[in-house]
N, C-alpha and C positions, 0 to 999 in steps of 0.2 A: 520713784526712788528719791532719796533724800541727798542725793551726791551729784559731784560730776563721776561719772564712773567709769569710763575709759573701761566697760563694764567686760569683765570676763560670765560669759554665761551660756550652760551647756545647754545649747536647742541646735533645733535645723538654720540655717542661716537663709534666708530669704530669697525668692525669686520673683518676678515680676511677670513673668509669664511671657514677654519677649524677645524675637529673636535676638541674639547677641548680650541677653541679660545673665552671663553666666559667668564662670568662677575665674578670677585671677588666681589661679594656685600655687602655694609653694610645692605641693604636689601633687601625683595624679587627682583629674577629679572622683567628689564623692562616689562609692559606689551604695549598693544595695546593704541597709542596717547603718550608711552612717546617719549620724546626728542634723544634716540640713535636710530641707524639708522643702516643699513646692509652695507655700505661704508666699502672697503678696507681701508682708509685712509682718514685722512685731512688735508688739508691746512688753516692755519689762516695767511691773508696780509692785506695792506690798500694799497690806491695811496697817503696815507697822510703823507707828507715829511716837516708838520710843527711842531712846539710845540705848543701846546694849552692849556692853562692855565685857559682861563676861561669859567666853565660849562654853560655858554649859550653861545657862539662864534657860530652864525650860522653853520660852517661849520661843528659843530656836528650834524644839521639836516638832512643833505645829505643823500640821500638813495644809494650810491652809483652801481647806477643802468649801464650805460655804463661799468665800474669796472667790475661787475658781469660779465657783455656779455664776456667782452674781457680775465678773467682770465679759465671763460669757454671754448671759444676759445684755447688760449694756451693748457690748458688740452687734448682738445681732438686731437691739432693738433701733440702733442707729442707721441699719441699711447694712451693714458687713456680713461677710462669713465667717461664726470664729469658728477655729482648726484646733492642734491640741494645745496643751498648756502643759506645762514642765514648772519641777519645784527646784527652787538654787538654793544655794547655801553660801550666803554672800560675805565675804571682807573687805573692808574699807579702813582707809584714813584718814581720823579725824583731825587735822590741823590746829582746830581748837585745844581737842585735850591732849595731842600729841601723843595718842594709840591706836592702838585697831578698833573699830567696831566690827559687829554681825551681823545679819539683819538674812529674814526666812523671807522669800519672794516667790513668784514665775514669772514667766515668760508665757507669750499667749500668741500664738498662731492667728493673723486674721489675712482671710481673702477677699477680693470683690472689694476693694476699695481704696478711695485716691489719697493721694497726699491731703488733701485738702479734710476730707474726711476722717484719714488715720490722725492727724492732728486733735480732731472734734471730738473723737471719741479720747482720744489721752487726758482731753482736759479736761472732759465729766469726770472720768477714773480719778485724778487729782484730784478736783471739787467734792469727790464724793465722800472718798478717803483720806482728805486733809493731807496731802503729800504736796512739798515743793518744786519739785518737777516729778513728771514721769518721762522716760526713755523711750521713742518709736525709733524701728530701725526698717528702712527701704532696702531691699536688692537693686539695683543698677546697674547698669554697662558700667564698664572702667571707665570710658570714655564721656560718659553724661554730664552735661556741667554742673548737675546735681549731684554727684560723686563728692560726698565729703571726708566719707571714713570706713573703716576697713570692719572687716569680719572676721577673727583669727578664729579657725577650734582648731582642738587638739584633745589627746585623750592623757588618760593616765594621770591626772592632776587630786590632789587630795585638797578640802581645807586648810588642813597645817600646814603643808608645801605653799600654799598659797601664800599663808599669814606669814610664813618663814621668809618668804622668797621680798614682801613685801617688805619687810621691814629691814631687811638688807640690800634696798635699793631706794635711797632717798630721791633718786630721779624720776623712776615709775612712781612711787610711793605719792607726788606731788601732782606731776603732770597725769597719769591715769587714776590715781586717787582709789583705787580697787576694783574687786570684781568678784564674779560667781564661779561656783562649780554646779555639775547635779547633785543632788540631794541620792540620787537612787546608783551613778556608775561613773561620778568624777571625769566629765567630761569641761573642757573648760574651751569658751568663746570669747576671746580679747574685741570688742568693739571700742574701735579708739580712732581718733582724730587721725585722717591721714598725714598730715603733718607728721605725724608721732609715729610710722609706722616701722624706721630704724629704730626707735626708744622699744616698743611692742615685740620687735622680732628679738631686740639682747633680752628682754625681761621673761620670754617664754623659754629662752634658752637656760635662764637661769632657774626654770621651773621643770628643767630636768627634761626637757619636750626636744626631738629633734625637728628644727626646723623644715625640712626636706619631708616629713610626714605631715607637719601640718597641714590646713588647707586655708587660702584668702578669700578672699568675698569683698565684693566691694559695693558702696551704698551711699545712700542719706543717712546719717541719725538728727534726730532731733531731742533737745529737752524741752517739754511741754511746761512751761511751770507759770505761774501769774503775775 
């Protein structure tokens, strides 16, 4: 990703595979069909090294499907397991030109691998792809001193809600800087600095979400960038 993203992005939210690595909720936890996933970790990249500005630009139709093969690839040729990959449909704010951007992404399931390693693999993906940072997010216990920032999903989020909701919150709009939906059932995942997680809960509430349905997660993110 070419942002800080305080990323909104519909996937499984992460697990680490031990005990007490599980969900601070604002509501009950996940059950069977939702969106988190048993993945050690994620990765969120694009191969997209343009600025986009306007919300029908072809190239946000791309399914990014070679992408997928080849960040898969990498994964598994590093020692990981990769898991699925999901397509977003990203908005952000650009501070420079003082609008929204777009930008077409996934998110990539990887398991069977440490912090040390989920880093390694972020920054070939960078390297490869000419990106300034890429985004890994860890599952964590709440309690981990490694706990930096949170996991919000939630469902029912569209793009335009997104873009709308953004642009009438110059607080979110600065401090989370943007995020994703899916490409395929608008499912939307706030990862944002725990610091910010009062700033995260008004800004999804302004996205029309009842807080009390969402669900938290809590973790590491990192930006991998050079």
């Amino acid at each position: 990703m070419n942002r800080r993203l305080g990323i909104f992005v519909a996937v499984g939210a992460l697990t680490l595979g031990v005990t007490g690595a599980g969900t601070a909720a604002a509501s009950a936890p996940p059950s069977a069909g939702s969106g988190h996933t048993s993945a050690t970790a994620e990765i969120f990249a694009t191969n997209n090294t343009a600025t986009i500005t306007d919300p029908a630009d072809p190239r946000l139709r791309t399914r990014l499907g070679r992408f997928d093969h080849e960040v898969r690839d990498i994964i598994r040729t590093h020692g990981a397991k990769a898991g699925r990959s999901t397509l977003l449909d990203g908005v952000f704010w650009s501070s420079d030109l003082k609008q929204a951007t777009y930008e077409r992404s996934r998110e990539f399931d990887v398991n069977h691998v440490s912090a040390a390693g989920l880093h390694h693999i972020a920054d070939i993906i960078r390297k490869q792809y000419e990106q300034e940072s890429v985004l890994t997010f860890r599952h964590l216990p709440r309690t981990s001193p490694e706990t930096n920032a949170v996991d919000i999903e939630a469902t029912g989020v569209t793009s335009r809600k997104l873009h709308e909701a953004l642009l009438a919150d110059p607080a979110a709009r600065d401090e989370l800087g943007g995020g994703s939906v899916t490409a395929q059932d608008g499912r939307l995942i706030l990862i944002a600095p725990l610091a910010d997680l009062p700033l995260a809960k008004k800004f999804v509430g302004e996205l029309g979400v009842d807080w009390n349905k969402a669900e938290v997660r809590y973790g590491a993110e990192e930006f991998v960038g050079g």
